[in-house]
N, C-alpha and C positions, 0 to 999 in steps of 0.2 A: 529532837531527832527527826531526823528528815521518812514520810513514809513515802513510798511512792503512789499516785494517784491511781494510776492508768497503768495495767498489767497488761501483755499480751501472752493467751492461753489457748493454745488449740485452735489457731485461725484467728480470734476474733480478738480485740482492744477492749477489758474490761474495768469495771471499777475493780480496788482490791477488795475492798468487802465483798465482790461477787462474784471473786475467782476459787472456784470449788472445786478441789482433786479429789478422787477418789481413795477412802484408806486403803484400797486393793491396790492402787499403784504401784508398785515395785520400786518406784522411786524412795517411794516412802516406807515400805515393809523392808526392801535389801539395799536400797544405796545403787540402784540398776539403774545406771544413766551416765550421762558423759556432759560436759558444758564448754563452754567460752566463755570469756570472760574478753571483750576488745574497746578499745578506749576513740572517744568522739573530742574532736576537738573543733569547734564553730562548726559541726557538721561532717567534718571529715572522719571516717575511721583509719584509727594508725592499724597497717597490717591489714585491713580487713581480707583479703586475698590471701594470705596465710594464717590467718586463725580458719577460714573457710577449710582448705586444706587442713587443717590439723583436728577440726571438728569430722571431716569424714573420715578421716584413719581412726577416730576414735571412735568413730561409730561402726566403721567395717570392723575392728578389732574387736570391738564386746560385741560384737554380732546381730545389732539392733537394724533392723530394718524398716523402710515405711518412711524415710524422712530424709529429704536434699540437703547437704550440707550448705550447697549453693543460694538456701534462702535466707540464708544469717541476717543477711546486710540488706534486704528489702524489709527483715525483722526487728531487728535492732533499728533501722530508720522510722520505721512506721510507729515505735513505742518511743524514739523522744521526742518524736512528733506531738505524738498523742499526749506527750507528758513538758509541752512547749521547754523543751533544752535543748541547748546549742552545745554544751560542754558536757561528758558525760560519759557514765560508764556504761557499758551494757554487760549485763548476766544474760546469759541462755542457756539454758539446760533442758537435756532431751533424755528421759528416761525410755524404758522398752514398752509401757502404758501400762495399764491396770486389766485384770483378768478379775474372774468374778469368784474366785478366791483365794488365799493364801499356797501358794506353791512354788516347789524351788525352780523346779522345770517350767514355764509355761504348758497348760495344757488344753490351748485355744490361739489361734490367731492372734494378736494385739496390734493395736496403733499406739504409735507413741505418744505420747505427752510433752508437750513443749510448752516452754515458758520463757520468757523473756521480761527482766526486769530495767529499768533506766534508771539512775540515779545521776544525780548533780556532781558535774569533776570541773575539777580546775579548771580553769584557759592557758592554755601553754606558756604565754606569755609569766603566768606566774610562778612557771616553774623555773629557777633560777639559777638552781645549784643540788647537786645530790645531795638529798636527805640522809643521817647520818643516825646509823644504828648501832646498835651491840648485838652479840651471837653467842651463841653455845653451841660447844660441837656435841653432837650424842650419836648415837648406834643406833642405824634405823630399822625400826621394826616394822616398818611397812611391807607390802607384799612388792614382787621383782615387773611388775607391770608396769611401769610409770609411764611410760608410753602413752597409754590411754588416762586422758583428760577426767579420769572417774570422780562424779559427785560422792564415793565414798570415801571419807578425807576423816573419817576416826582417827586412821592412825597420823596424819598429819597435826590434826588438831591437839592430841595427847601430846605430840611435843614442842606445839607451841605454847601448853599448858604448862609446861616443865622450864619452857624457856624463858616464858611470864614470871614462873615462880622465884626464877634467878634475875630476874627486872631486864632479862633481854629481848629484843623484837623477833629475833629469828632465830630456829636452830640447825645447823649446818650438818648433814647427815651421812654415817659413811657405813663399810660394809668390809670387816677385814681389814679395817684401816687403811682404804681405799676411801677417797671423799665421791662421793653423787653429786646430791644436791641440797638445798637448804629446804624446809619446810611446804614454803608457799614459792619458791625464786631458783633460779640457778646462779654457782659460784663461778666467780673467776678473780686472777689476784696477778699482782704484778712484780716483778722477782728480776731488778738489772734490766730492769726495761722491757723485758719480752712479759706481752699478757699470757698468763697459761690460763685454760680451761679443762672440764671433764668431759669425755668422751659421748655423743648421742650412740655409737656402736657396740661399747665397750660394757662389761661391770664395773662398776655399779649402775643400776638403770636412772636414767633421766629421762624428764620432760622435756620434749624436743621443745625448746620456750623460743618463742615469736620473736621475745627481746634478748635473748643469746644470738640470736642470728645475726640482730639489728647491732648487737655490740660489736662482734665478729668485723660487720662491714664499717661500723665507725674505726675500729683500730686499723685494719685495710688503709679507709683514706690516710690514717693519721702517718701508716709508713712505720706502724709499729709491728716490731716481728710476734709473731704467735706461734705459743702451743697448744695445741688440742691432746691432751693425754693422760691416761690415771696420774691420777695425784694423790701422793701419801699425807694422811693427816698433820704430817707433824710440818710438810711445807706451809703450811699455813702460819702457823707461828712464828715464822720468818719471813712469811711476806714482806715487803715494801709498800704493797698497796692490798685491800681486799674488799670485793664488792660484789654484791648479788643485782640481780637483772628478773624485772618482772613487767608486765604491761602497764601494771598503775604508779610506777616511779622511774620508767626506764631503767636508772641506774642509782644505785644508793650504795655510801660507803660502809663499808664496817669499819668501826674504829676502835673495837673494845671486842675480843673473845674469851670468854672465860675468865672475864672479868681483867684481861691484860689488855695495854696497849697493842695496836699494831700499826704499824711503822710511828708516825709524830703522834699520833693519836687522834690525827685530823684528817681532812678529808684530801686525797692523795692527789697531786697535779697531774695523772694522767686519768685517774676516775675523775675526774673536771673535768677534762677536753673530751674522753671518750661521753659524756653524758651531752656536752655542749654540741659533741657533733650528731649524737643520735638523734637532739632538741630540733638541732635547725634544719636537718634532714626532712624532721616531721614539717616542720613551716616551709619548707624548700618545694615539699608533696601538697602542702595544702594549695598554694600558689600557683601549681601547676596544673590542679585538679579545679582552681577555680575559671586559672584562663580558658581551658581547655572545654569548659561547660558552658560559657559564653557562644 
């Protein structure tokens, strides 16, 4: 298993053995932080101007002050720098920092805590085709906040623990029998040709995701009609096509919910073309990013 070498903590590029938080953190005592998660490819990040934006709503939302959303991507550069990768993910997370004891209020000033991790990701070039998952729907007991990008992911984790337990990768989450969102990704399925999705406005709450946006404009080019609108759990079931959307896969189909087919049970010819077009979009960006820096 891959660890990473070279941590960025608080300003500075550390070994990991010598990256020390404090157990006062609040990151660590309450789950008090927010993160990004954006993807590097030969250098390039996909989004990085919109995860930037969606790190500062998150950090305006939990309230956390003391830190520029704006320095993600001088951040994330300098740690796969430090960690020589050209392909790569970046973590960062920004908790509210550590006080000098256990409290639910802060009752002292704090700087935050920032981290930044790098790891090894694919080259675009080998991503070739949507990876192909299975789902389970469940009832989500998380709180109505999704909005914010919070490092407290208990309650996501409990149901991808459930979703493991039935040998599926993801669980597809609703409220009222209204669908949201899936665990870790946002949903969306294709029904007579028109992609539908759920609502960023609407209940159920969702994660405004970086790669719902990027799907949104790949169906655009494609001339494919869309909806944006609550969706009842049982259209699912009758999809044509169903797929979730995250930064580390763009687009992955689902092919199996609840242990059922959906549509052939393979992966659906417009989740192909909408992944192929969000793929070459990213090589389309990188190309331009390169001439342009010339």
């Amino acid at each position: 298993m891959f660890l990473p070498v070279k941590i960025y903590l608080n300003g500075r590029i550390v070994d990991e053995r010598d990256a020390h938080i404090s157990v006062f953190d609040r990151g660590f005592l309450f789950g008090d932080g927010v993160y990004e998660l954006v993807r590097y490819f030969d250098g390039f990040g996909v989004g990085e101007d919109a995860h930037a934006r969606r790190l500062a709503r998150s950090l305006e939302l939990a309230k956390i002050r003391g830190f520029d959303a704006l320095q993600l991507s001088a951040i994330a550069r300098s740690t796969i720098a430090a960690n020589d990768l050209t392909d790569a993910i970046v973590y960062l997370q920004v908790t509210r920092g550590a006080g000098t004891m256990r409290s639910h209020v802060p009752n002292e000033p704090l700087t935050p805590t920032v981290v930044a991790i790098a790891t090894p990701g694919e080259p675009l070039a080998s991503l070739a085709a949507p990876s192909q998952i299975s789902a389970v729907i469940a009832e989500d007991l998380r709180w109505k906040l999704c909005e914010i990008k919070t490092i407290s992911l208990m309650g996501n984790i409990l149901h991808l623990l459930e979703a493991d337990a039935h040998g599926a990768n993801e669980a597809i989450l609703h409220r009222d029998g209204f669908v949201g969102e899936g665990a870790y990704s946002n949903i969306a399925f294709v029904s007579g040709g028109t992609l539908v999705t759920t609502p960023i406005t609407e209940d159920p709450p969702i994660l405004h995701g970086t790669a719902r946006a990027d799907l949104l404009a790949a169906a655009r080019h494609l001339g494919l009609p869309i909806e944006v609108r609550r969706v009842r759990v049982d259209e699912l079931t009758r999809a044509d096509e169903l797929m979730i959307t995250s930064s580390r896969r763009f687009v992955s189909a689902v092919v199996r919910l609840d242990g059922r087919s959906i549509g052939t049970g393979q992966t659906g010819p417009l989740t192909r073309k909408l992944f192929e077009v969000m793929r070459d979009t990213i090589a389309r960006d990188m190309q331009l990013a390169t001439t342009s820096s010339r």
